[in-house]
TISE-748318 format. One record per atom (N, C-alpha, C, O, CB): atom name; x, y, z. Coordinates in Angstrom, 3 decimals. Glycine has a CB too. Layout:
N
REC  name         u         v         w
REC    CA         X         Y         Z
...
This chain:
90
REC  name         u         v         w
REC     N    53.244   -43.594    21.804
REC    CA    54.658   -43.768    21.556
REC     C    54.933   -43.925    20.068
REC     O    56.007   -43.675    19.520
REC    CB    55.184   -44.968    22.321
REC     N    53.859   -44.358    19.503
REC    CA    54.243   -45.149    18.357
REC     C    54.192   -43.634    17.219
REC     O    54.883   -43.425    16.222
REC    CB    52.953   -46.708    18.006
REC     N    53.004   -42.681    17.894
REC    CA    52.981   -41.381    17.170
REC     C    54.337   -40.551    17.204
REC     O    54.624   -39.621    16.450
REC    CB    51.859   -40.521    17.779
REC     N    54.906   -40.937    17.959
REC    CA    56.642   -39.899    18.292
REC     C    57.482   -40.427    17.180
REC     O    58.240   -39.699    16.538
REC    CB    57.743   -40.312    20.124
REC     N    57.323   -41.833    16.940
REC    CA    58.291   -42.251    16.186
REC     C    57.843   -41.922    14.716
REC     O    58.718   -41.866    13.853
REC    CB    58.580   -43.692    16.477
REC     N    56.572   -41.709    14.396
REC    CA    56.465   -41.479    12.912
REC     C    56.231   -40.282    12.527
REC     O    55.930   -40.091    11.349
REC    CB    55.549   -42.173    12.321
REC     N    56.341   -38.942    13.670
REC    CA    56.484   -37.581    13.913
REC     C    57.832   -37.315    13.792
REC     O    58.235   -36.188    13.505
REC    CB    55.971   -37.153    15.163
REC     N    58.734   -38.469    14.031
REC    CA    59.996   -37.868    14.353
REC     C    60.678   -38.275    12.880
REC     O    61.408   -37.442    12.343
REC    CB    60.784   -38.518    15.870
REC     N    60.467   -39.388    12.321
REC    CA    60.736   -39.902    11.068
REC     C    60.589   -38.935     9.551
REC     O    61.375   -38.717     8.629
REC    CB    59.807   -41.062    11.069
REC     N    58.552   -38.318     9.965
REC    CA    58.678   -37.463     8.539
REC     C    59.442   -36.004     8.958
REC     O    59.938   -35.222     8.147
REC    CB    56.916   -37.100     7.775
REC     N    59.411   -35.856    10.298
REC    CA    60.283   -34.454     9.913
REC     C    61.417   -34.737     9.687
REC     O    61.898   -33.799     9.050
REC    CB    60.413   -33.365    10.885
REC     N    62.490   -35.875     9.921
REC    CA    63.470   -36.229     9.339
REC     C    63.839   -36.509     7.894
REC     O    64.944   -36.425     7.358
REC    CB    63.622   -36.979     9.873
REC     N    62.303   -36.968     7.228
REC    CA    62.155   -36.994     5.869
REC     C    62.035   -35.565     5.246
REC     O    62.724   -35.292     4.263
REC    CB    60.996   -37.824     5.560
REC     N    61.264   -34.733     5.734
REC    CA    61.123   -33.502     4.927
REC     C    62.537   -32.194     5.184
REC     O    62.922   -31.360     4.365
REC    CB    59.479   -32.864     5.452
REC     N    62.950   -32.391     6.330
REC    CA    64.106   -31.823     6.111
REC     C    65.856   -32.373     5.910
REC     O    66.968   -31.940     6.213
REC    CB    63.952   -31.116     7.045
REC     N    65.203   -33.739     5.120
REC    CA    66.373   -34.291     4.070
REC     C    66.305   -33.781     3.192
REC     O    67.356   -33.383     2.689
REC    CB    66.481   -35.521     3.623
REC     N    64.815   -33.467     2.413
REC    CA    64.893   -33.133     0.923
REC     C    64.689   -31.566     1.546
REC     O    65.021   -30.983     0.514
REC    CB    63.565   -33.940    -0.372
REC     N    64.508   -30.922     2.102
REC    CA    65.120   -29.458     2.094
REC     C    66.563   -29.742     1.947
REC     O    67.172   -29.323     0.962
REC    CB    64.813   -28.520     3.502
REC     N    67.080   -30.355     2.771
REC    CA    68.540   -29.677     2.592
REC     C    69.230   -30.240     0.999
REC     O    70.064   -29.541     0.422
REC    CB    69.685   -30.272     4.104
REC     N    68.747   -31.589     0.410
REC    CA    69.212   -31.633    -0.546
REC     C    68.508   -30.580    -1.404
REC     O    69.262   -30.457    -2.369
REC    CB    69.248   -32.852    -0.892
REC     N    67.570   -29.834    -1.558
REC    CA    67.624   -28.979    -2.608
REC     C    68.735   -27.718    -2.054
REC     O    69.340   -27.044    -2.888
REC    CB    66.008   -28.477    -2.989
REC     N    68.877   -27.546    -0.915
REC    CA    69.917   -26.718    -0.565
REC     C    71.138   -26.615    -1.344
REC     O    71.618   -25.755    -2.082
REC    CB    70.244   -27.025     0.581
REC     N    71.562   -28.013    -0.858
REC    CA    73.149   -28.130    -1.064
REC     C    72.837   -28.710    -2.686
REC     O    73.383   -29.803    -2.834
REC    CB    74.179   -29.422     0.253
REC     N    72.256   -28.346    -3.662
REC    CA    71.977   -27.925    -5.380
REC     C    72.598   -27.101    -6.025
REC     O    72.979   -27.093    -7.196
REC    CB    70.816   -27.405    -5.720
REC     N    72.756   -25.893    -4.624
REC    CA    73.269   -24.569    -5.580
REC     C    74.668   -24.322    -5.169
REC     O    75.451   -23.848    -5.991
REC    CB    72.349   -23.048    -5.340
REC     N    75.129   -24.661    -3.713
REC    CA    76.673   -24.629    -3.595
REC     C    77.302   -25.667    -4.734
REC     O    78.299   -25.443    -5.420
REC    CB    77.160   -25.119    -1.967
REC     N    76.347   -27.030    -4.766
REC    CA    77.115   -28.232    -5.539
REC     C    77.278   -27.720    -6.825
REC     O    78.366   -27.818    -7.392
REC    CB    76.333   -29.695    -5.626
REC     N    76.153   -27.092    -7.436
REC    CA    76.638   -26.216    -8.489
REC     C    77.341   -25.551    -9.294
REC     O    77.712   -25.700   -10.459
REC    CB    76.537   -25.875    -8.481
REC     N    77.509   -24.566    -8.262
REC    CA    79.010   -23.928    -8.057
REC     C    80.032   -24.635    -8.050
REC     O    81.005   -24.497    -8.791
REC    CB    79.223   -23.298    -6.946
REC     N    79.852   -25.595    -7.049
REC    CA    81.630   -26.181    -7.350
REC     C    81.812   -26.719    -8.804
REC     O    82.830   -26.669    -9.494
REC    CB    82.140   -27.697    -6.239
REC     N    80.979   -27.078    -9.013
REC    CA    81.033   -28.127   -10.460
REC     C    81.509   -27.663   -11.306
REC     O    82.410   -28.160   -11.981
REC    CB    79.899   -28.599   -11.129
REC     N    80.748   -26.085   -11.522
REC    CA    81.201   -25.460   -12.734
REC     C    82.163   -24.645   -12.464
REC     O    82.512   -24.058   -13.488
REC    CB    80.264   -24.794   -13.434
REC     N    82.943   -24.244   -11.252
REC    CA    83.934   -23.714   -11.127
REC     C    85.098   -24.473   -10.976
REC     O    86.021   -23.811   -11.449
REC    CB    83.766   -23.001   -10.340
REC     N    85.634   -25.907   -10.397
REC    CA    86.100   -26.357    -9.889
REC     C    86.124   -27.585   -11.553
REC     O    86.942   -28.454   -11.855
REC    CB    85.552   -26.408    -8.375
REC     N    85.270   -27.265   -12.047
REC    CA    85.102   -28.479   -13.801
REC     C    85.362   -29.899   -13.397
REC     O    84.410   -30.140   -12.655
REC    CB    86.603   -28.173   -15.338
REC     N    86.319   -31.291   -13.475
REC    CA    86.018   -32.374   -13.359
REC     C    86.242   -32.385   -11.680
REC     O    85.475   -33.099   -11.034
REC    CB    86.786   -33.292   -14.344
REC     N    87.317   -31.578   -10.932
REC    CA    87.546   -31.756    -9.975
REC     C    86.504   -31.414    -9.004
REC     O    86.384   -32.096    -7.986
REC    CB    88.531   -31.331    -9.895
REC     N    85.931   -30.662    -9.178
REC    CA    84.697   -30.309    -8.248
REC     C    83.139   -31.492    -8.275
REC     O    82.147   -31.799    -7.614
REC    CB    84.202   -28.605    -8.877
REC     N    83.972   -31.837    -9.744
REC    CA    82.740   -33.524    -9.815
REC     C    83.497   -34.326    -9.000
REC     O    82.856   -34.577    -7.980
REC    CB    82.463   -34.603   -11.615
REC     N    84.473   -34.786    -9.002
REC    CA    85.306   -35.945    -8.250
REC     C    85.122   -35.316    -6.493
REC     O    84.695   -36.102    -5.647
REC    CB    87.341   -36.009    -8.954
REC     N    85.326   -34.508    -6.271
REC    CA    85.082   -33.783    -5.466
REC     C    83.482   -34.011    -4.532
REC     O    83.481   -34.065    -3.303
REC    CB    85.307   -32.630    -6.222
REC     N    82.417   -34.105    -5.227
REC    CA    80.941   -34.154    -4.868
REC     C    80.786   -35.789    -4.868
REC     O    80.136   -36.343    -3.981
REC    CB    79.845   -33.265    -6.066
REC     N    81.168   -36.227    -5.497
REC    CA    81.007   -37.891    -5.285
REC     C    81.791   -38.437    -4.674
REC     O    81.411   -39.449    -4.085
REC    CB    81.016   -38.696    -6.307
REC     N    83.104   -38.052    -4.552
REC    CA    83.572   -38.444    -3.103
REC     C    82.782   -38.309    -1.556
REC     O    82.479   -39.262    -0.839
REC    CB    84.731   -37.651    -2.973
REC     N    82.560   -36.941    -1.283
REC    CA    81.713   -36.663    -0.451
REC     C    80.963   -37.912     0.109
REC     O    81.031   -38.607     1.123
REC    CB    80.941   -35.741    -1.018
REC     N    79.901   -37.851    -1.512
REC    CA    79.232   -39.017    -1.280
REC     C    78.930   -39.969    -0.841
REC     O    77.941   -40.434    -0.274
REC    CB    79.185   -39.294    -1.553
REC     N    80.575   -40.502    -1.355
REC    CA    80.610   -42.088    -0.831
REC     C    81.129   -42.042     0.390
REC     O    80.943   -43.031     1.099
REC    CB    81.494   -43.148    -1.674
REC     N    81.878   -40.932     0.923
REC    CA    82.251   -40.536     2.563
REC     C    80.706   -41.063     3.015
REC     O    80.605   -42.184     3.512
REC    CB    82.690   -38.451     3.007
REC     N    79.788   -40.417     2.871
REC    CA    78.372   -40.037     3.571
REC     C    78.349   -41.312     3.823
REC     O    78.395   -41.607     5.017
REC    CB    77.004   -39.331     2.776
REC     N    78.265   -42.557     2.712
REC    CA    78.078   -43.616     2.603
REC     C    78.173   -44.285     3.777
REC     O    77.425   -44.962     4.483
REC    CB    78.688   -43.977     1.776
REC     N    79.956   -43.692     3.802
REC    CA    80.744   -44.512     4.919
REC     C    80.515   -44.583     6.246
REC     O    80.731   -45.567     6.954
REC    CB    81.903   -44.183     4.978
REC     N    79.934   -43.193     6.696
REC    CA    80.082   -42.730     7.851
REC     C    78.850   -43.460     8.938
REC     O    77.674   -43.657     8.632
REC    CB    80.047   -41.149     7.650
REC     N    79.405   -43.731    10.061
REC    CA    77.985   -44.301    11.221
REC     C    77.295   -43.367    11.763
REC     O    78.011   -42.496    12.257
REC    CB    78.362   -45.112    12.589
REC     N    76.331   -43.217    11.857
REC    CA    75.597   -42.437    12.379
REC     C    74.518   -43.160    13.165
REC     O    73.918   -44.169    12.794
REC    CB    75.187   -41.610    11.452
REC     N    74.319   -42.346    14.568
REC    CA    73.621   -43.069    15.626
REC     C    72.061   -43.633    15.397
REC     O    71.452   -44.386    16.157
REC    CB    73.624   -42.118    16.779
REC     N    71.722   -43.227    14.504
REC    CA    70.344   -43.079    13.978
REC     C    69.826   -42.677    12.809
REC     O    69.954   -41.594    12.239
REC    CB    69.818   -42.433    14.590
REC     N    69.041   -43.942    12.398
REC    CA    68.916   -43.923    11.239
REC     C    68.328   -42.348    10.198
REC     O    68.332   -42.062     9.001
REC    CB    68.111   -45.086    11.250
REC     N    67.915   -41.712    11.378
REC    CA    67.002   -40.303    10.629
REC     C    68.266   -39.398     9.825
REC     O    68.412   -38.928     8.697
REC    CB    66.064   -39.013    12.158
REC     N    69.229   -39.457    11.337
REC    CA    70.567   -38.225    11.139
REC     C    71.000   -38.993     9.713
REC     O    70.937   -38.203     8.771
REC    CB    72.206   -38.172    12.707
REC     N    71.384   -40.209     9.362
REC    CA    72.020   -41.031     8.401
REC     C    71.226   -40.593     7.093
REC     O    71.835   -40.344     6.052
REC    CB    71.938   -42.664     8.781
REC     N    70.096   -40.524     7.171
REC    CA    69.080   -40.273     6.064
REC     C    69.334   -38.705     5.549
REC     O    69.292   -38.384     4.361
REC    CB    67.430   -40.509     6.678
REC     N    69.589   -37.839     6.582
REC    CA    69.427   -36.206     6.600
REC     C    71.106   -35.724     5.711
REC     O    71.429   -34.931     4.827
REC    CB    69.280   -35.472     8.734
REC     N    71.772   -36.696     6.541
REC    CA    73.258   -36.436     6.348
REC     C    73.363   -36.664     4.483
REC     O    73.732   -35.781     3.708
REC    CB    74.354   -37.767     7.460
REC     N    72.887   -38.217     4.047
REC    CA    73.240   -38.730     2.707
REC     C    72.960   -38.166     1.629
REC     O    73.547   -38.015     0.558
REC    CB    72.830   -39.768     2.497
REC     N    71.435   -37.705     2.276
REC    CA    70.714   -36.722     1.320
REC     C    71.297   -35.438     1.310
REC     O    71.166   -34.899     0.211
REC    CB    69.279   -36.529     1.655
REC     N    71.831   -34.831     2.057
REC    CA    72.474   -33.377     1.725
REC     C    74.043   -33.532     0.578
REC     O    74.577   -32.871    -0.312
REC    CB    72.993   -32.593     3.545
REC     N    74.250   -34.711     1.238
REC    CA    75.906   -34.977     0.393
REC     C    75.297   -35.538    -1.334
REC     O    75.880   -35.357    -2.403
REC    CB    77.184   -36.793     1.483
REC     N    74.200   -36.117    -1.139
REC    CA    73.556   -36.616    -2.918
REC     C    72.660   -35.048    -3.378
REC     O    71.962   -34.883    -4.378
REC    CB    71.916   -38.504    -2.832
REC     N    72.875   -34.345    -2.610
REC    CA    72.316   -32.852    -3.230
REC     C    73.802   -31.934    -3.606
REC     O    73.852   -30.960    -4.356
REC    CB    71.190   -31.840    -1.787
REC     N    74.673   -32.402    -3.040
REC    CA    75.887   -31.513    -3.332
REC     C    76.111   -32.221    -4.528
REC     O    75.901   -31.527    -5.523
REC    CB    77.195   -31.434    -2.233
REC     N    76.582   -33.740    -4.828
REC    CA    77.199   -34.169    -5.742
REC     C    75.913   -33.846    -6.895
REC     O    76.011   -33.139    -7.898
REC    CB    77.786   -35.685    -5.432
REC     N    74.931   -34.451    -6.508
REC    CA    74.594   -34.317    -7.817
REC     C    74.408   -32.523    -8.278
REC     O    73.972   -32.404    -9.423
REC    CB    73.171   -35.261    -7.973
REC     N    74.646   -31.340    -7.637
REC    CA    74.760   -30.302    -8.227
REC     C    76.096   -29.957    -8.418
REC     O    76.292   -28.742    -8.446
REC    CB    74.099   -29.452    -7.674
REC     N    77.144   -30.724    -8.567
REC    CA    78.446   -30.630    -8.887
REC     C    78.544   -31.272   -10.626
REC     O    79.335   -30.863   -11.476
REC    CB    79.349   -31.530    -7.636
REC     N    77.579   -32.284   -10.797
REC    CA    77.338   -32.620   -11.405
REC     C    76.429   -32.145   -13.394
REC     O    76.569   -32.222   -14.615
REC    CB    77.137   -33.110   -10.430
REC     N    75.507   -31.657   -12.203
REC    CA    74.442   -30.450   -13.327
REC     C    75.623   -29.520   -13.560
REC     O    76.071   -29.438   -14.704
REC    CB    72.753   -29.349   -12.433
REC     N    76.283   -28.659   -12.362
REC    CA    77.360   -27.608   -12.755
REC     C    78.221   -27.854   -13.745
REC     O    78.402   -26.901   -14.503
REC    CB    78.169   -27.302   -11.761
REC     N    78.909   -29.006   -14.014
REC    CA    79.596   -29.594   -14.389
REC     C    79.025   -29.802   -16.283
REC     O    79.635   -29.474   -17.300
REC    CB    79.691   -30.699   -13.299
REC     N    77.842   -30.372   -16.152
REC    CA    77.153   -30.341   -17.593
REC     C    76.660   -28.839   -18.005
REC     O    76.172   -28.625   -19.115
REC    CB    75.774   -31.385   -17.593
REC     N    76.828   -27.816   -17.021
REC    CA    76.013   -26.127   -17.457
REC     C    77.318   -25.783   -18.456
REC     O    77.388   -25.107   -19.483
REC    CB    75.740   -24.546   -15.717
REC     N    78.591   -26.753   -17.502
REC    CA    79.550   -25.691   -18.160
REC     C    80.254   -26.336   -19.336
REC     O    81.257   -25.826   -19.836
REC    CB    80.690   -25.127   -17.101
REC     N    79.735   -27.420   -19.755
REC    CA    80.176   -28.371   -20.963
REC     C    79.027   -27.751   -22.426
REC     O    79.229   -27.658   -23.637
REC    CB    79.800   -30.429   -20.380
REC     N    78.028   -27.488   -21.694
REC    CA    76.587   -27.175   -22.507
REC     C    77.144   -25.391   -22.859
REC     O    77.013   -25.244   -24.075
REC    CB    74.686   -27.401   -21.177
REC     N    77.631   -24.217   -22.290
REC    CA    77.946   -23.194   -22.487
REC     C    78.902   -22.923   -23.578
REC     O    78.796   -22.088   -24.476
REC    CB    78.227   -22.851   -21.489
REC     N    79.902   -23.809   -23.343
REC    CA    81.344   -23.938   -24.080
REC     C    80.610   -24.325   -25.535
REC     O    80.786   -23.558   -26.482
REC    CB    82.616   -25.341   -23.331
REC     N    80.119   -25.039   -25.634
REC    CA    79.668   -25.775   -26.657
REC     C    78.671   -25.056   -27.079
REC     O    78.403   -25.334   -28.248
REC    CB    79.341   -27.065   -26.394
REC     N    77.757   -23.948   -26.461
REC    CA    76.970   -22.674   -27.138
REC     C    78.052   -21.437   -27.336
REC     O    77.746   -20.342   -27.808
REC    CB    75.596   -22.101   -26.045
REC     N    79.199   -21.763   -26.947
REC    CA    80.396   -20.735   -27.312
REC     C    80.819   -21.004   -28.504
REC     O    80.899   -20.155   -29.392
REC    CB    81.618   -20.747   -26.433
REC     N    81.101   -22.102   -28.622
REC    CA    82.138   -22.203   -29.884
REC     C    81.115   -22.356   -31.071
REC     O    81.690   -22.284   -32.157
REC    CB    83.322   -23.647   -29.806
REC     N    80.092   -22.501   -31.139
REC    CA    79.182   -22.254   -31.955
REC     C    78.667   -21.303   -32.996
REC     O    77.606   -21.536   -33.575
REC    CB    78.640   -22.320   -31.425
């Protein structure tokens, strides 16, 4: 029994950090398209994720981590396109 639960845990662990590298490249996108609003935008999310109950602790883990892969690539997007401008006007 005790093997189900720590079978069921790391695949819950390894496809958290899949999906947060996932949701890297949409968060991305928004960031640098969408500029502060698409940041306010990804950290809201966030703190939604925060909020939300979830029946089990794995889904809660899978869920937070995809929403801290969006924001924080709203984020990087957000600095690509501060870092460009600033190799523009250069």
């Amino acid at each position: 029994m005790l093997d189900i639960a720590e079978t069921r845990t790391s695949v819950a662990v390894l496809l958290s950090w899949v999906l947060f590298v996932v949701t890297l490249v949409p968060g991305g996108f928004l960031g640098y398209l969408l500029r502060r609003n698409g940041v306010w935008i990804g950290v809201g999310l966030w703190v939604v994720s925060l909020l939300l109950p979830f029946p089990t602790a794995e889904l809660a883990a899978i869920s937070h981590r995809g929403f801290t892969g969006l924001a924080t690539g709203t984020i990087l997007g957000y600095l690509g396109l501060i870092w460009r401008q600033r190799q523009a006007s250069e």
